[in-house]
C-alpha positions as CSV (number, residue, x, y, z in Angstrom):
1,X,168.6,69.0,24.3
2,X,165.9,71.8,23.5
3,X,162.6,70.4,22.9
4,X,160.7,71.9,19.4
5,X,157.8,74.3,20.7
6,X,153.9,73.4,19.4
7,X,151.1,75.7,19.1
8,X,149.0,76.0,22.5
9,X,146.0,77.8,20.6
10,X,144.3,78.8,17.0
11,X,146.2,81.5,15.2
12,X,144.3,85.0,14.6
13,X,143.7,83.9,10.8
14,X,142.2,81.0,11.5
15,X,139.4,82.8,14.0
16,X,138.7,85.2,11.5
17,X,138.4,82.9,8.7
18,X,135.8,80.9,11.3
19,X,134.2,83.4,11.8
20,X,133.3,85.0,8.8
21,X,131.8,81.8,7.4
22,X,129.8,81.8,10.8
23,X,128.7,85.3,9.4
24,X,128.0,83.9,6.1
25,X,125.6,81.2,7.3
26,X,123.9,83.1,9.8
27,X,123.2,85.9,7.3
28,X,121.3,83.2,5.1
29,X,119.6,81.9,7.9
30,X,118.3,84.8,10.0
31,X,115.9,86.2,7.7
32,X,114.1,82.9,7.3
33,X,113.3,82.9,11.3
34,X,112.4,86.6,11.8
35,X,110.1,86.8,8.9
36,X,106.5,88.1,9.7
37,X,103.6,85.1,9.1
38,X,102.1,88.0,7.7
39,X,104.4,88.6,4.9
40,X,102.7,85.4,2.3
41,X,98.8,87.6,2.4
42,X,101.1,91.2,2.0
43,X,102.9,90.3,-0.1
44,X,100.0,88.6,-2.1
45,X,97.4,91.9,-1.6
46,X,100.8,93.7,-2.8
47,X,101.0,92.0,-5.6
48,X,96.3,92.0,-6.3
49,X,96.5,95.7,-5.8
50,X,99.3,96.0,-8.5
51,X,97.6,93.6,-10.8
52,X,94.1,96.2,-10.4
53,X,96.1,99.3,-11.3
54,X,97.6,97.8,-14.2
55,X,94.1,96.5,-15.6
56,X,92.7,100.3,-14.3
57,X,95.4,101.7,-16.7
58,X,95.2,99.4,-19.5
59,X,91.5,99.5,-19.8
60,X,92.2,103.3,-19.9
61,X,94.5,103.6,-22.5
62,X,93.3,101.3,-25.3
63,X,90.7,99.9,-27.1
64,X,91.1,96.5,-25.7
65,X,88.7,95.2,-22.6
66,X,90.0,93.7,-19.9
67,X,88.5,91.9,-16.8
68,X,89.9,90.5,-13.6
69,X,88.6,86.3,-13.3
70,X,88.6,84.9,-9.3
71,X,88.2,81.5,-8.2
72,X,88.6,82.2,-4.7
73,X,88.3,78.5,-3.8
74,X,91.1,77.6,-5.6
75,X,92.7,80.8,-4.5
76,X,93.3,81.6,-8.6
77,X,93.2,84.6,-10.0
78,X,94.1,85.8,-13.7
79,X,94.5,88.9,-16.0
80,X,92.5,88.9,-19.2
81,X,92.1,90.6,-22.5
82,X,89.6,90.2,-24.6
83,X,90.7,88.4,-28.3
84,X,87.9,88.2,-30.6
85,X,85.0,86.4,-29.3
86,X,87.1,85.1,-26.4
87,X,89.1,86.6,-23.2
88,X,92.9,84.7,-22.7
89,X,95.6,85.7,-20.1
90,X,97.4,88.7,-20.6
91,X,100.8,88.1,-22.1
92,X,102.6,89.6,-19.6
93,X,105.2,87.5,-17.8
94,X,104.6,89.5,-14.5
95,X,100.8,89.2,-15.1
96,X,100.2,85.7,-15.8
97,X,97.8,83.3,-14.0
98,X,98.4,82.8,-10.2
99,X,97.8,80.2,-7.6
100,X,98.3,81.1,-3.9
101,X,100.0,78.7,-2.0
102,X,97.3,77.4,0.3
103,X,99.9,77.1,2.8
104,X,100.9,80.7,3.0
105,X,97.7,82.3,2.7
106,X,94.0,82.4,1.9
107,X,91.9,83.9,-1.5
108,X,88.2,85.2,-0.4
109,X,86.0,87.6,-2.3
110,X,82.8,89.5,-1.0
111,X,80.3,90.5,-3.2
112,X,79.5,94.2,-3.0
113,X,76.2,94.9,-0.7
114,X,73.0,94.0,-2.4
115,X,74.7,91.3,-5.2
116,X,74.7,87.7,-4.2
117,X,78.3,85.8,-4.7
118,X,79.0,85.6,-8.0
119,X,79.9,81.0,-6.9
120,X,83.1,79.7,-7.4
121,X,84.4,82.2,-10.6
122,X,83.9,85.9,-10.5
123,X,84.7,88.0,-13.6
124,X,84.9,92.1,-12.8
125,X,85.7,93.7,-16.1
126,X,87.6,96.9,-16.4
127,X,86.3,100.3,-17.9
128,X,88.2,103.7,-18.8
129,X,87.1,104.4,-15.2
130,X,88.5,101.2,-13.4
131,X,86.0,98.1,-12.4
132,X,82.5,98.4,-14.0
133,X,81.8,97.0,-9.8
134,X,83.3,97.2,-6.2
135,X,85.7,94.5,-5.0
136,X,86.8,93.5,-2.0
137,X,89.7,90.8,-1.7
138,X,91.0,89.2,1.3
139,X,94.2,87.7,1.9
140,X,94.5,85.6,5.2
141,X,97.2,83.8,6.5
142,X,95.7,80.2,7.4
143,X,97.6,80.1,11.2
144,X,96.6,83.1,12.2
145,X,93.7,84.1,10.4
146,X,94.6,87.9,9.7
147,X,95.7,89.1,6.7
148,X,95.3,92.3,4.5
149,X,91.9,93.1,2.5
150,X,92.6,95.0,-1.2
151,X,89.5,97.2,-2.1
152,X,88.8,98.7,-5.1
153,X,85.2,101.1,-5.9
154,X,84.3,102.6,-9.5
155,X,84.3,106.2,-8.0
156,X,87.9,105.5,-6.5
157,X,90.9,106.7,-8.1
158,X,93.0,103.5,-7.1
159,X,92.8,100.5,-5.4
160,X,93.3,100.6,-1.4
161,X,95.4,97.6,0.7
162,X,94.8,97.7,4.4
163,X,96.3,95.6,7.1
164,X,93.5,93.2,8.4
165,X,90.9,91.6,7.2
166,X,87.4,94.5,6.3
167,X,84.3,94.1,5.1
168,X,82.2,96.4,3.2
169,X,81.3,99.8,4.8
């Protein structure tokens, strides 16, 4: 009598099909751990030094005024146009209002040398010629308490992003 023969191991289909979902998971999964606790305050100054250039180029190009409104400590921070007697958010989807996730990273403004804060809400209008004043932004990641700094003078061409956290020169 000849005995019927099983399978003693997995067949070369079924290892590849394991694996490849082990691919699949660890692909989603990786980036998640290996991401920089920097990345939240970049990726925020990124985003700020954007925001200036497109008020720098709008102020330029039209009639309209346009100002940049902080509340650093609600870590807020909105593009406006001026409607009438009034200023309201740009209608821009990219542009609209934004609240930093205190959990990612920090808002702080510094006054220019020689002006006091300006308290919790600073307005910095635009001109042809970029802001009518100096900023300085900083974006600090809570855990580690570095961050990247966006800085932005009148005579300047374009705002600057630097990696840690400056202060006026």
């Amino acid at each position: 009598m000849t005995r019927a023969r099983t399978p003693a191991g997995f067949t070369l289909l079924e290892v590849m099909v394991t694996l490849f979902v082990i691919s699949i998971l660890m692909a989603l999964v990786m980036p998640r751990l290996a991401m920089d606790p920097l990345e939240p305050a970049r990726a925020a100054a990124m985003r700020m030094r954007n925001v200036l250039i497109w008020l720098r180029d709008q102020a330029a190009s039209g009639t309209d005024e346009y100002r940049l409104r902080l509340i650093p400590g609600q870590g807020f921070y909105a593009s406006e146009v001026r409607r009438g007697d009034t200023f309201v958010p740009v209608d821009d989807p990219l542009l609209q209002p934004t609240v930093i996730d205190p959990d990612q990273a920090s808002l702080s403004w510094q006054p220019p040398p020689g002006e006091t804060g300006g308290g919790d809400e600073t307005m910095v209008r635009f001109t042809p010629f970029g802001p009518e004043r100096a900023i300085l932004i900083r974006f600090a990641t809570r855990a580690r308490g570095e961050g990247y700094t966006v800085s932005y003078r009148p005579e300047w061409g374009k705002p600057r992003l630097e990696a840690g956290l400056g202060a006026w020169e």
